[in-house]
C-alpha positions as CSV (number, residue, x, y, z in Angstrom):
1,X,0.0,0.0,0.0
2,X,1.3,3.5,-1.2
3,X,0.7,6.4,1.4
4,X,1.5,10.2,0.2
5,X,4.2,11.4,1.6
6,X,3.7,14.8,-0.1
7,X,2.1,16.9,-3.2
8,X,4.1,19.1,-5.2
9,X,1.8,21.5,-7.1
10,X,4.6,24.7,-7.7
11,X,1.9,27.3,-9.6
12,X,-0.5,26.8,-6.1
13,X,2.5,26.9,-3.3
14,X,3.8,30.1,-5.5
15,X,1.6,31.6,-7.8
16,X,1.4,31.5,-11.6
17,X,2.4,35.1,-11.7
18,X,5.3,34.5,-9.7
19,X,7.0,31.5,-11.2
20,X,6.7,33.6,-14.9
21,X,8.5,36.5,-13.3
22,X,10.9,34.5,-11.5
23,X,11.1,32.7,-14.6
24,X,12.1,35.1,-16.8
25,X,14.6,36.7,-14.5
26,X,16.6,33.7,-13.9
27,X,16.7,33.3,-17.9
28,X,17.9,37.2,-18.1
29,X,20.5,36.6,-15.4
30,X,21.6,33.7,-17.0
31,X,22.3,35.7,-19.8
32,X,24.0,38.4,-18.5
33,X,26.5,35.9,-16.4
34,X,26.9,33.5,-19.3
35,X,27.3,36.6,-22.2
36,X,30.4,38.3,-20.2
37,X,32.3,35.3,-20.3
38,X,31.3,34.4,-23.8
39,X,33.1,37.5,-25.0
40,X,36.0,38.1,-23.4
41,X,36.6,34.1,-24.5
42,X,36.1,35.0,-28.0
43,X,37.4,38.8,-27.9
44,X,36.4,40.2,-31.3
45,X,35.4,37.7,-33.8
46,X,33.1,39.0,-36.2
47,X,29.2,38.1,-35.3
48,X,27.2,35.9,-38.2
49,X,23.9,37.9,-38.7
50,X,21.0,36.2,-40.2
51,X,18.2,38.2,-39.6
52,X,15.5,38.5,-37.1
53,X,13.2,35.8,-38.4
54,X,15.7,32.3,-37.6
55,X,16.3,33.5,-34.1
56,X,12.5,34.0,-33.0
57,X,11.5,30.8,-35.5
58,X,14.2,29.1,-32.9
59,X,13.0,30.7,-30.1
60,X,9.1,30.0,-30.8
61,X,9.7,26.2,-31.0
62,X,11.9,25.9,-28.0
63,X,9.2,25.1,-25.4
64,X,8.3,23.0,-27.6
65,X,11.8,21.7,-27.7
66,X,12.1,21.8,-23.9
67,X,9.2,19.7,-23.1
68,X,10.2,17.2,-25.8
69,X,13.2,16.9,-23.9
70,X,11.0,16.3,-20.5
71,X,9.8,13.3,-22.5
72,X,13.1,11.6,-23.7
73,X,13.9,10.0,-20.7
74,X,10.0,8.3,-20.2
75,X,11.0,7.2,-23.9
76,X,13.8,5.5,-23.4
77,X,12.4,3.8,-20.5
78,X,9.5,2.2,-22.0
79,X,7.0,4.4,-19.9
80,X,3.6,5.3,-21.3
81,X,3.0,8.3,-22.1
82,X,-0.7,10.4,-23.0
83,X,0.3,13.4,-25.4
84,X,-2.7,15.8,-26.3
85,X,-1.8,18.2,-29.1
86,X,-4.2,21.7,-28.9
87,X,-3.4,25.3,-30.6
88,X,-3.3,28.0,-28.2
89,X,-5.4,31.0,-28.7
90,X,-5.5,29.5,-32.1
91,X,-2.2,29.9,-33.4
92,X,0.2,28.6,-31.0
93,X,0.9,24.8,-31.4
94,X,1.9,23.1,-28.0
95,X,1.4,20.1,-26.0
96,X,0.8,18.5,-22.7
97,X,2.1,14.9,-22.1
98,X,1.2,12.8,-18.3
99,X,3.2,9.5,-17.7
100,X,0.9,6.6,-16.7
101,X,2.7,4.9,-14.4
102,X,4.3,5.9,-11.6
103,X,8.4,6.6,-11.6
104,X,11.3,5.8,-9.5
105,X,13.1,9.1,-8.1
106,X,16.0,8.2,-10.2
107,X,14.0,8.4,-13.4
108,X,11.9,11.7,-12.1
109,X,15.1,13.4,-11.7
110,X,16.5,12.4,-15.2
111,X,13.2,13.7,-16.3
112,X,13.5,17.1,-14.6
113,X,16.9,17.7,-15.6
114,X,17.2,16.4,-19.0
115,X,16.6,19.8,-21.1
116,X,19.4,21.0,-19.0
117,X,21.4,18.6,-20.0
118,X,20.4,17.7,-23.9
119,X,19.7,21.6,-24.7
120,X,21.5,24.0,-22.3
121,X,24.7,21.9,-21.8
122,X,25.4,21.4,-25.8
123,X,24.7,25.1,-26.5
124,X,27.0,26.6,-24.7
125,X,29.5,24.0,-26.1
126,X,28.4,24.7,-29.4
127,X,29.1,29.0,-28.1
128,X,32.4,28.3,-27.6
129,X,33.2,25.7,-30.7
130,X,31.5,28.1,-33.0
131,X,32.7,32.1,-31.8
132,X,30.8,33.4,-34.8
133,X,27.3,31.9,-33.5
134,X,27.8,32.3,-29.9
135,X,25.8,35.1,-29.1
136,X,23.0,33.6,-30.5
137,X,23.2,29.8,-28.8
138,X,23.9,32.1,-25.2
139,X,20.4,33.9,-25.8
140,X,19.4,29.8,-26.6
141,X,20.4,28.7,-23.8
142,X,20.0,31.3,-21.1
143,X,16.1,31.1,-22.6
144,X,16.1,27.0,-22.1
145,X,17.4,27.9,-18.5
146,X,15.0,30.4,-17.6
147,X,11.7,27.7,-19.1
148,X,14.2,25.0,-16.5
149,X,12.9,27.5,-13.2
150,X,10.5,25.5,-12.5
151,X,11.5,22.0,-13.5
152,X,14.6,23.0,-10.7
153,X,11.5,23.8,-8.3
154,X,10.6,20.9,-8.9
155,X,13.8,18.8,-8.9
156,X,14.6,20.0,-5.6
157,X,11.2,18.3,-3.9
158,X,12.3,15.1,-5.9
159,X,16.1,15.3,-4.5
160,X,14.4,15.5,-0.7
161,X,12.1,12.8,-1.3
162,X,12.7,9.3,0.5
163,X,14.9,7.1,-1.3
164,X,12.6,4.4,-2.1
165,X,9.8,6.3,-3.2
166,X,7.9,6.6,-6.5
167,X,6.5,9.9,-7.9
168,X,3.2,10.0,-9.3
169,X,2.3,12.1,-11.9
170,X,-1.0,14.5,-10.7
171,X,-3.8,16.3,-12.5
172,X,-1.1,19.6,-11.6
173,X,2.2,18.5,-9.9
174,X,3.3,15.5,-9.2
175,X,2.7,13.1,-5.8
176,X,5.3,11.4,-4.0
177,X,4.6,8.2,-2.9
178,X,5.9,6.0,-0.1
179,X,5.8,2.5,0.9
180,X,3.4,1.8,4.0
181,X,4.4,-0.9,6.0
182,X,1.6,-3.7,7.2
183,X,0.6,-2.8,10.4
């Protein structure tokens, strides 16, 4: 028998409003720390300048992109998954995805932390490889680190959780689940 040990729902515990803002400040800061850095590495190599239209064509489909990324892990480890594909306000393509089984903490934490690692991580490689691009794949991933906020919210309830327990995918966060012994 399961007993819940606790429910993580981040937009009730800190408001919708406030996760957006805190959001997009972390993904600002990001780019002010990571930008610095960038620069002084690469001193005065001539920028590549395609326009306008790539860099917000990139930067429209990278939630989609993140949250693909959420799903990878699930993927490779044979969970089921329920994707519903809607238009928001008509033109925006995007989509929710639930997990129907319950995951190990192990797997909940790869799941949390793999646009990090398959989007942030190689960008900023790919800044410092390519000195001509960087400026653009620093916006790119400061952006993927500020849509992360709240997948670190919630990484940081899965990192306190027992070590035996299994995390449940809710209606709006996630429940973490513990063995009950038999009385």
């Amino acid at each position: 028998m399961m007993n819940c040990w606790k429910t993580v729902n981040i937009n009730k515990e800190f408001g919708l409003n406030r996760v957006y803002l805190m959001s997009f400040l972390t993904g600002l800061l990001a780019f002010l720390i990571l930008y610095l850095p960038y620069s002084m590495i690469h001193g005065t190599h001539e920028m590549n300048d395609h326009g306008f239209l790539p860099l917000l064509v990139i930067l429209f489909f990278l939630p989609s992109m993140h949250r693909l990324m959420h799903m990878l892990p699930l993927m490779l480890s044979y969970k089921r998954l329920r994707v519903k594909f809607k238009f928001r306000k008509r033109c925006v393509p995007t989509f929710t995805y639930q997990c129907k089984s319950k995951l190990s903490k192990k797997t909940s934490i790869m799941m949390a932390m793999a646009p990090t690692l398959l989007i942030t991580v190689p960008a900023l490689i790919m800044g410092y490889v390519f000195p001509h691009y960087f400026a653009y794949l620093v916006l790119f991933a400061s952006v993927n680190i500020g849509l992360s906020f709240s997948d670190f919210l919630y990484l940081n309830y899965f990192a306190k959780a027992p070590k035996k327990c299994l995390i449940e995918n809710a209606k709006d966060g996630y429940d973490i689940l513990i063995h009950q012994p038999k009385a």
